[in-house]
VEXZAFI-839099 format. One record per residue (C-alpha): y, z, x; chain; residue number from 1. Coordinates in steps of 0.02 Angstrom, whole numbers, padded with zeros to 5 digits, always signed. Example, Ala and Ser with C-alpha at 12.3 -4.5 7.8 and 13.67 -1.06 7.14 Angstrom:
<r <-00225; +00390; +00615>; A; 1>
<r <-00053; +00357; +00684>; A; 2>
This chain:
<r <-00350; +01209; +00872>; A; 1>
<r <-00457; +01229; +01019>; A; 2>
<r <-00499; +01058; +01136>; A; 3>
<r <-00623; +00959; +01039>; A; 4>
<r <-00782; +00939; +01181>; A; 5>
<r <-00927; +00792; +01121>; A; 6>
<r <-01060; +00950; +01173>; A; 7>
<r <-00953; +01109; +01211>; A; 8>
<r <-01091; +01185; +01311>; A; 9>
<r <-00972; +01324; +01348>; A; 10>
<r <-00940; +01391; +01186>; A; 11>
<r <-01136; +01396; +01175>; A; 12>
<r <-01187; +01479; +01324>; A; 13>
<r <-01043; +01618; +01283>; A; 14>
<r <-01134; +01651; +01117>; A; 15>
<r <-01303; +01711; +01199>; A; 16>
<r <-01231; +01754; +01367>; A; 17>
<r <-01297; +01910; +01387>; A; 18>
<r <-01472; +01860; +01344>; A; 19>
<r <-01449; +01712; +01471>; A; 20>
<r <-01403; +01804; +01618>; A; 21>
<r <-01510; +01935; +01593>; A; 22>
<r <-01646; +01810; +01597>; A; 23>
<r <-01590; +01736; +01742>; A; 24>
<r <-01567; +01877; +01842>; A; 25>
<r <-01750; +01936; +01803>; A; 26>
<r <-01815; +01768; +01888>; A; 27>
<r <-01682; +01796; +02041>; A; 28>
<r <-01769; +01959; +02052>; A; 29>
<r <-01934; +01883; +02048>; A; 30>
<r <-01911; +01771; +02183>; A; 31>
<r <-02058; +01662; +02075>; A; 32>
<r <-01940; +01516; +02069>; A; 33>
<r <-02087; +01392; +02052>; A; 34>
<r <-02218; +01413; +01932>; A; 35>
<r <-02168; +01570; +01912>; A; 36>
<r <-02221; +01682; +01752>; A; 37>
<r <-02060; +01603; +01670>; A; 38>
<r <-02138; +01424; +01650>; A; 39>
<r <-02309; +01481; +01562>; A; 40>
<r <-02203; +01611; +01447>; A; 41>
<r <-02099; +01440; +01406>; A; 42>
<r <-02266; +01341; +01414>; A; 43>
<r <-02334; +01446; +01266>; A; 44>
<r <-02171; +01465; +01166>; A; 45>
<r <-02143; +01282; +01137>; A; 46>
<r <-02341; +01266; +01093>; A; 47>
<r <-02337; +01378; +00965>; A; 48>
<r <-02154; +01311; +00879>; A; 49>
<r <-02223; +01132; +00890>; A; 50>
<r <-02387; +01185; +00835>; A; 51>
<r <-02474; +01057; +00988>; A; 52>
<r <-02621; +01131; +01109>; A; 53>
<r <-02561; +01095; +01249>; A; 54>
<r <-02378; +01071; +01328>; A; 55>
<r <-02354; +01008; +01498>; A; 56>
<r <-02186; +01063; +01574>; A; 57>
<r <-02109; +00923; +01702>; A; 58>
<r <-01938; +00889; +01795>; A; 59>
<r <-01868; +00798; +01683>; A; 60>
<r <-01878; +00699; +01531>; A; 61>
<r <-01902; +00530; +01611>; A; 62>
<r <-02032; +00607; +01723>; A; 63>
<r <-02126; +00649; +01578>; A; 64>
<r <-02126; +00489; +01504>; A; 65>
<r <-02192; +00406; +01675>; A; 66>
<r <-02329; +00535; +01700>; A; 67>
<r <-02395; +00510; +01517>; A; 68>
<r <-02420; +00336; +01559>; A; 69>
<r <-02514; +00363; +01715>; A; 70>
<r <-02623; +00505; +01607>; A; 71>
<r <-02668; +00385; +01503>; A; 72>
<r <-02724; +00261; +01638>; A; 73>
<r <-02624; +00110; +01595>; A; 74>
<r <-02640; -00040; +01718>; A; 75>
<r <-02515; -00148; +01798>; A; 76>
<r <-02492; -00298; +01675>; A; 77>
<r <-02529; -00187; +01531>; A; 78>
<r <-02392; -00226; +01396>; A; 79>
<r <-02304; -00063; +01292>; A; 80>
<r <-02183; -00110; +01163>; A; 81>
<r <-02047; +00008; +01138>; A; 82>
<r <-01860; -00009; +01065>; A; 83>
<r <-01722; -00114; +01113>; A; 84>
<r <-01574; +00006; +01050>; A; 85>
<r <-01609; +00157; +01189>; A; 86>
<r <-01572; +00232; +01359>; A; 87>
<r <-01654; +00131; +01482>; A; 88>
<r <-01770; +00280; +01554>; A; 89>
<r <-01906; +00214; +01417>; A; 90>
<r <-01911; +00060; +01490>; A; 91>
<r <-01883; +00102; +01662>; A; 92>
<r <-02041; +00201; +01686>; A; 93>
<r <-02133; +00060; +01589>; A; 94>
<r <-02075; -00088; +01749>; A; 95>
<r <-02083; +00071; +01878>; A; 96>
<r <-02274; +00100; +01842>; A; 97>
<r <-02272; -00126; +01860>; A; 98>
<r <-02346; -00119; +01655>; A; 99>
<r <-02255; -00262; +01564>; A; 100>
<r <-02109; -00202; +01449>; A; 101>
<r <-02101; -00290; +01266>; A; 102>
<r <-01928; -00235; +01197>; A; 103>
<r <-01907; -00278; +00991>; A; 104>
<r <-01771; -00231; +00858>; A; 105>
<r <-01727; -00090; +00767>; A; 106>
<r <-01687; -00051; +00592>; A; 107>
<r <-01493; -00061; +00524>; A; 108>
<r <-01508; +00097; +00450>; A; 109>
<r <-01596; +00209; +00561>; A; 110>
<r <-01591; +00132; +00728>; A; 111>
<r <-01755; +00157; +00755>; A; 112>
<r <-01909; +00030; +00805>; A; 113>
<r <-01913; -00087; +00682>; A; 114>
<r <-02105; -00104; +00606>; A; 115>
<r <-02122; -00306; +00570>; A; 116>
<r <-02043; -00313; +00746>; A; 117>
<r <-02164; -00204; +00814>; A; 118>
<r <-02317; -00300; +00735>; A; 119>
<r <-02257; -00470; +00781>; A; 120>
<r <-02241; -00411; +00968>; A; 121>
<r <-02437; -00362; +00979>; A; 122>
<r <-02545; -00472; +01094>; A; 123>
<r <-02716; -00452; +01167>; A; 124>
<r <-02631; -00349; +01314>; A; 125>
<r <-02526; -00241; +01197>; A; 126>
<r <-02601; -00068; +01279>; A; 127>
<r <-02484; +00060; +01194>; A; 128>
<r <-02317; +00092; +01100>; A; 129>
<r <-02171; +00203; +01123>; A; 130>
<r <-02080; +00234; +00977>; A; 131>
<r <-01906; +00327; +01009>; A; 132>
<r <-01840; +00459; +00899>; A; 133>
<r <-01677; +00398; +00916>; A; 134>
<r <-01515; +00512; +00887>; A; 135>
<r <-01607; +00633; +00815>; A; 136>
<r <-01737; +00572; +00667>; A; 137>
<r <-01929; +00514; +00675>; A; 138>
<r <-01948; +00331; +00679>; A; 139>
<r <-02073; +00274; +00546>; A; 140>
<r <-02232; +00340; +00624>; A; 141>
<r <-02365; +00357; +00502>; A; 142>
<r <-02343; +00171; +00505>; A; 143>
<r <-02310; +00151; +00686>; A; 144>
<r <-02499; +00241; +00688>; A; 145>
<r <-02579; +00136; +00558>; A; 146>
<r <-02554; -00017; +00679>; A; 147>
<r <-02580; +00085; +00833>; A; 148>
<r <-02748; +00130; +00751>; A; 149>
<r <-02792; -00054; +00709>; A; 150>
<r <-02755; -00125; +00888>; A; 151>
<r <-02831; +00017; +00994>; A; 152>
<r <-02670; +00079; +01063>; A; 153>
<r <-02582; +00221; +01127>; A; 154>
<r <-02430; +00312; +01049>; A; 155>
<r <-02323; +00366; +01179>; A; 156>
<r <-02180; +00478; +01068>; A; 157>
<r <-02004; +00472; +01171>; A; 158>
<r <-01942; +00623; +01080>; A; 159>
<r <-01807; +00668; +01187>; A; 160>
<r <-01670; +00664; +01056>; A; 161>
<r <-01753; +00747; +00900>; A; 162>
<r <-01854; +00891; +00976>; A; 163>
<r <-01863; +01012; +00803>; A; 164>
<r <-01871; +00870; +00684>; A; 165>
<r <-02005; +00865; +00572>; A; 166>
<r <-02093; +00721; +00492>; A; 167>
<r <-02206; +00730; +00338>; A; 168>
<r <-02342; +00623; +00312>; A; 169>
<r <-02398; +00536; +00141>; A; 170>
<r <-02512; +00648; +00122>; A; 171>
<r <-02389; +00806; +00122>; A; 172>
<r <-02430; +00845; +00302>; A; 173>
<r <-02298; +00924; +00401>; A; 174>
<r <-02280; +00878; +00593>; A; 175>
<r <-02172; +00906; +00718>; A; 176>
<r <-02087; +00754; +00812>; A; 177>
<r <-02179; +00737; +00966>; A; 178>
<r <-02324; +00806; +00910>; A; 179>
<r <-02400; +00633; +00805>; A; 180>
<r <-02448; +00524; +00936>; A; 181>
<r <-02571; +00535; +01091>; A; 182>
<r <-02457; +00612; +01180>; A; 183>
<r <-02270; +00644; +01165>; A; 184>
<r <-02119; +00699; +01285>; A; 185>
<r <-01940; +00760; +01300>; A; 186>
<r <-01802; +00777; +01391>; A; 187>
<r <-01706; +00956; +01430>; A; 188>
<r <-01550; +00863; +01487>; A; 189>
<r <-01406; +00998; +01465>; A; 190>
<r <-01331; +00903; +01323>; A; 191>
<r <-01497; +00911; +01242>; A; 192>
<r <-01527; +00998; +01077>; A; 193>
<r <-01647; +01107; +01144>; A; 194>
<r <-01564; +01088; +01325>; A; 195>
<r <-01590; +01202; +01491>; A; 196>
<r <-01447; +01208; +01646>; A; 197>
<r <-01504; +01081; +01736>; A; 198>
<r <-01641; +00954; +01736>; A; 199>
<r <-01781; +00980; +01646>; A; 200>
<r <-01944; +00922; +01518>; A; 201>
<r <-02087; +00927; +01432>; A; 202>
<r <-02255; +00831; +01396>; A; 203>
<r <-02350; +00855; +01227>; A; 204>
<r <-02510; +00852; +01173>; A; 205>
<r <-02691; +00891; +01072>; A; 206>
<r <-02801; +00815; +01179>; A; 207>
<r <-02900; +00911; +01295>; A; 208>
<r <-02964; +00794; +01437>; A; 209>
<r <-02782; +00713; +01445>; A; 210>
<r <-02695; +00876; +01457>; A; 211>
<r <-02801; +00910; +01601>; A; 212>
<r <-02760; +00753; +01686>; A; 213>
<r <-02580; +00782; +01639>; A; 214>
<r <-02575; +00941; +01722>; A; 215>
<r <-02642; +00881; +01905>; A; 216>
<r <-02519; +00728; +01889>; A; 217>
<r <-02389; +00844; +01876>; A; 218>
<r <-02423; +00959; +02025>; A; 219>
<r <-02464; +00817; +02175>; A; 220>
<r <-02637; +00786; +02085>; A; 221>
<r <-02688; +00958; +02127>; A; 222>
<r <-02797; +01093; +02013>; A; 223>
<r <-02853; +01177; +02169>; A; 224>
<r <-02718; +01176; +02326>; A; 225>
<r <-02730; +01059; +02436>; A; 226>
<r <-02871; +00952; +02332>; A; 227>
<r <-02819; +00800; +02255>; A; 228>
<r <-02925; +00747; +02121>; A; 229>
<r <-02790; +00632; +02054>; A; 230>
<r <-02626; +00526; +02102>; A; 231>
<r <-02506; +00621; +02058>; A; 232>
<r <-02310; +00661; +02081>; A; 233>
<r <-02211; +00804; +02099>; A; 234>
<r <-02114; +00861; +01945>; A; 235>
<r <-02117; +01041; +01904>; A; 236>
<r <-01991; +01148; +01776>; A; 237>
<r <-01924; +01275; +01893>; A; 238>
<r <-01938; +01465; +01842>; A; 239>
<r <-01730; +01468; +01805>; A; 240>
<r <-01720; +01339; +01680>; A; 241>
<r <-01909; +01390; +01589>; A; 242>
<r <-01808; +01562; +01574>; A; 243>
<r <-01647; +01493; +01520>; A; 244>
<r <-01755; +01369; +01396>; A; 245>
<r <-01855; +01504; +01329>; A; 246>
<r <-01708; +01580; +01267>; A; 247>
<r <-01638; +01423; +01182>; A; 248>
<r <-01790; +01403; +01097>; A; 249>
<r <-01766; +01558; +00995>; A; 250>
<r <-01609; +01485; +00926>; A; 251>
<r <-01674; +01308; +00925>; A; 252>
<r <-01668; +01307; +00711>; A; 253>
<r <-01515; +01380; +00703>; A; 254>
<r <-01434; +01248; +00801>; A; 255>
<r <-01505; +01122; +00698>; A; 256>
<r <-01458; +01186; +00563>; A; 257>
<r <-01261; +01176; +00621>; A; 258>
<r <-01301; +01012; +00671>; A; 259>
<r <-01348; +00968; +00506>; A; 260>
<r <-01217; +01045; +00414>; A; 261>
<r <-01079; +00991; +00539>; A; 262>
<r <-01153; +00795; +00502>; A; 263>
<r <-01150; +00835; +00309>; A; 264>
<r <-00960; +00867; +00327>; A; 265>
<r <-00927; +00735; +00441>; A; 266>
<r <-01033; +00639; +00307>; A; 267>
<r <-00932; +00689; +00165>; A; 268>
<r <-00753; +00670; +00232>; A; 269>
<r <-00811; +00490; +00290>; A; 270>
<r <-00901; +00443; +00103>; A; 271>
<r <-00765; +00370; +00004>; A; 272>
<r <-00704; +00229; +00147>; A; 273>
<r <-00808; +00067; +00119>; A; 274>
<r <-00789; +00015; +00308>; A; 275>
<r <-00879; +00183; +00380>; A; 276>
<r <-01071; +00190; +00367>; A; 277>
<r <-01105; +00351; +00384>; A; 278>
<r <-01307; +00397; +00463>; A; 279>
<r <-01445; +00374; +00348>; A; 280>
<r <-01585; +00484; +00361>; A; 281>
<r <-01760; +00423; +00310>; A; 282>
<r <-01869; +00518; +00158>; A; 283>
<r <-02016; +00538; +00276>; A; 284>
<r <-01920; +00635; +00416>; A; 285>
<r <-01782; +00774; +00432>; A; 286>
<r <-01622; +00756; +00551>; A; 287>
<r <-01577; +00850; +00694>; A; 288>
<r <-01413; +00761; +00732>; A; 289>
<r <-01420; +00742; +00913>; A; 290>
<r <-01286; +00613; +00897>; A; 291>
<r <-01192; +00575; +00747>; A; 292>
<r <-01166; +00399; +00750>; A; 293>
<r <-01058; +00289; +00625>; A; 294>
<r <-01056; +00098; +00612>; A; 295>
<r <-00875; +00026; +00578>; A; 296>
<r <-00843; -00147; +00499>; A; 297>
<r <-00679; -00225; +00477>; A; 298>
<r <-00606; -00142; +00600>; A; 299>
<r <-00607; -00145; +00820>; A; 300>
<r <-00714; -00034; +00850>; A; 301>
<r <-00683; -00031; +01043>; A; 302>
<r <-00485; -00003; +00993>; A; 303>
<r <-00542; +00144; +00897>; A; 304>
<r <-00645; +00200; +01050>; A; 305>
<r <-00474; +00206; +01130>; A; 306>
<r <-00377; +00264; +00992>; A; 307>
<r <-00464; +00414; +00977>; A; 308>
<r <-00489; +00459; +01176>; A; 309>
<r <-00296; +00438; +01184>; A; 310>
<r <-00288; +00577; +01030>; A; 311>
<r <-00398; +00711; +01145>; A; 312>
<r <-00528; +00664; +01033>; A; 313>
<r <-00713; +00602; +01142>; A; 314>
<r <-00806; +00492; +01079>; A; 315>
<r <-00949; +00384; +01147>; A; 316>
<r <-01030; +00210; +01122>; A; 317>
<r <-01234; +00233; +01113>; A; 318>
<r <-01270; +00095; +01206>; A; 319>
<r <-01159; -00061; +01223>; A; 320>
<r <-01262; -00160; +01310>; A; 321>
<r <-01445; -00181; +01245>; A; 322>
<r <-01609; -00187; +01351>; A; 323>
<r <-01649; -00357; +01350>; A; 324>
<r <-01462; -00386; +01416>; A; 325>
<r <-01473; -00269; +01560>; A; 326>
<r <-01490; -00365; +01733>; A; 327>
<r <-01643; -00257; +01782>; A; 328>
<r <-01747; -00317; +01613>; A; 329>
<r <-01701; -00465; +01579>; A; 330>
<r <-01847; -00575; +01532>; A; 331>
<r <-01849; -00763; +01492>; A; 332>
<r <-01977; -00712; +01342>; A; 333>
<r <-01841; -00650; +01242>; A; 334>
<r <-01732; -00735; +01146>; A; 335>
<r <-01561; -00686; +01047>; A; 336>
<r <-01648; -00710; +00881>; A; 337>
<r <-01763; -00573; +00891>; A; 338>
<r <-01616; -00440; +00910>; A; 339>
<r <-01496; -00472; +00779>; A; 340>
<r <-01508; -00283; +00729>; A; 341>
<r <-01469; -00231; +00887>; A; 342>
<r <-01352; -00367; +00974>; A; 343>
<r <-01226; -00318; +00788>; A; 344>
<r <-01264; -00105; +00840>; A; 345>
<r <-01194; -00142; +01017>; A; 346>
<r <-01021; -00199; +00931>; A; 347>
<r <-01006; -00055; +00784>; A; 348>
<r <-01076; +00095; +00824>; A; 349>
<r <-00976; +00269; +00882>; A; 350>
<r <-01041; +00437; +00921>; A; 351>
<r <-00925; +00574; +00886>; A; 352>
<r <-00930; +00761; +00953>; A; 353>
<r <-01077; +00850; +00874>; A; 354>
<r <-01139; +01001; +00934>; A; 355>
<r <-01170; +01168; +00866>; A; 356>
<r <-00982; +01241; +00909>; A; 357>
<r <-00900; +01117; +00814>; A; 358>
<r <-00755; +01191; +00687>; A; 359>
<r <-00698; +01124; +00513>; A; 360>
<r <-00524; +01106; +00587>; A; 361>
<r <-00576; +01007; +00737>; A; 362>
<r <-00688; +00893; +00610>; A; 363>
<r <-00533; +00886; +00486>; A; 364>
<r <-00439; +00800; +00661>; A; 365>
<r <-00580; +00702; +00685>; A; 366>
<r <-00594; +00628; +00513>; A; 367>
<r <-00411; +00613; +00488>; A; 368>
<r <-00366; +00519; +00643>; A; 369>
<r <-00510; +00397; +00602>; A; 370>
<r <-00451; +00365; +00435>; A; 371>
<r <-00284; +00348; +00480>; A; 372>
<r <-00334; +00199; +00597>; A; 373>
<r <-00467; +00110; +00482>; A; 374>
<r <-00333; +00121; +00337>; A; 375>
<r <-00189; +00052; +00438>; A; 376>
């Protein structure tokens, strides 16, 4: 059995190496490292798989949450509620741009923003929300825009763990995730579904006039060099990774698709052991598995954490220490009560290796050591 990896990004670059380097080698020859032809060819691609007018490449995924905020033209003081149970780079850009973070509960099942939670959190300077598609599904958002619609606010999508999901309204209507709210963004992060070799991300969008915007926050503020119409930053995909991403992209529903089935057999092997909830995946919204993330009762989880590193096998804990516990956003608004969800997540969830590499006999190890330790 080969070396179980939590994303063997190896094994995936050696399947579509030649396309890679070839692709690679073109920009090299290029020299147009920087908004090079690369990054509108990638530009177009992603606009026509996610079906969205307009995508706005950027550095990085937390770069593209922070400049959607400042297209919008949210104010210091402005509050945006978003999740509790996530990386902090949703609320980081929130106290970076000096808006007010308002951090609520999930859902047990899904992780995701929890609706009453969400409603309950609303004030007169609730501005926007950020719903996060958390480990790999859509959080509810035909409700999330129902409210967003009643209140006048923005929907800020973090979609940087379920790029290729898609969510289907009540009416039958078929979306991409991303693609629902004002605006939406992701994250290229290597270990990313659709992920480049380096840093990387992407803005989404439908609306004209905030595209625009988007565009000139992007690149210094600029539409014409060296005029600066807006404030803006400096966060541009680079030629290499648009090429290397472009590529991906042409395999991106294949490798959800392995995702998906490698979950459904981690799923089954895990089904018949009361003390292993296995992911649930909502009716409204398909799963792209960007983490595939049990909760244990009965059992240590942090022993198991061990257990299995000391087996060869990774294994992570997404996140053990929630947002309204970090030092940096701590708030004396908060209090214990409103995150029961999340404060019992912290103490029984476990991600195990999923990526689109992943063999029967490394999942047969996986499951086996795992219910050798529960049942013991």
């Amino acid at each position: 059995m080969k070396n179980i990896q939590m994303v063997d990004l190896k094994g995936q670059y050696n399947k579509i190496k030649k396309e890679i380097d070839t692709s690679v080698l073109n920009v090299l020859d290029s020299t147009a490292y920087i908004n090079g032809p690369e990054v509108k060819a990638f530009q177009t691609d992603l606009e026509n798989y996610l079906d969205v007018k307009h995508v706005i490449p950027c550095a990085n995924g937390t770069d593209a949450l922070q400049i959607a905020m400042m297209g919008l033209g949210l104010k210091p003081g402005d509050e945006v509620i978003t999740a509790d149970f996530t990386f902090a780079a949703t609320v980081e850009v929130i106290a970076l741009l000096h808006l007010t973070p308002v951090l609520v509960d999930v859902d047990a099942d899904t992780f995701n923003i929890n609706i009453k939670a969400l409603q309950k959190a609303i004030t007169p300077k609730t501005k926007a929300i950020v719903p996060v598609h958390l480990f790999g599904q859509c959080a509810n958002m035909e409700a999330v825009l129902e409210i967003a619609k009643t209140h006048n606010l923005f929907v800020i999508e973090d979609n940087a763990q379920a790029i290729g999901a898609d969510y289907t309204f009540n009416n039958g209507v078929k979306k991409k995730a991303g693609t629902l709210g004002n605006v939406g963004t992701t994250s290229f992060f290597p270990s990313k579904n659709l992920g480049c070799y380096g840093d990387g991300g992407a803005i989404f969008t439908n609306d004209d006039k905030l595209a625009h915007t988007l565009r000139g926050i992007v690149n210094h503020g600029m539409y014409k060099r060296y005029y600066h119409d807006v404030i803006g930053v400096n966060s541009r995909l680079d030629s290499i990774q648009a090429a290397i991403l472009r590529i991906k992209l042409r395999h991106l529903d294949q490798y959800c698709d392995a995702r998906r089935k490698a979950a459904l057999y981690y799923t089954e092997g895990f089904s018949e052991n009361q003390n292993i909830i296995t992911p649930t995946i909502s009716d409204f919204t398909t799963h792209v598995f960007h983490q595939y993330t049990l909760k244990i009762q009965n059992t240590d989880r942090d022993a198991l954490h061990k257990h299995l590193l000391d087996k060869g096998i990774p294994n992570a804990i997404y996140y053990p220490v929630p947002l309204h516990s970090q030092k940096a956003y701590q708030d004396k608004r908060y209090n214990e009560s409103d995150f029961t969800v999340t404060n019992t997540l912290i103490d029984t969830v476990i991600s195990l290796p999923m990526h689109t590499e992943l063999e029967k006999e490394q999942q047969d190890f996986i499951i086996k050591t795992i219910l050798d330790f529960i049942n013991n």
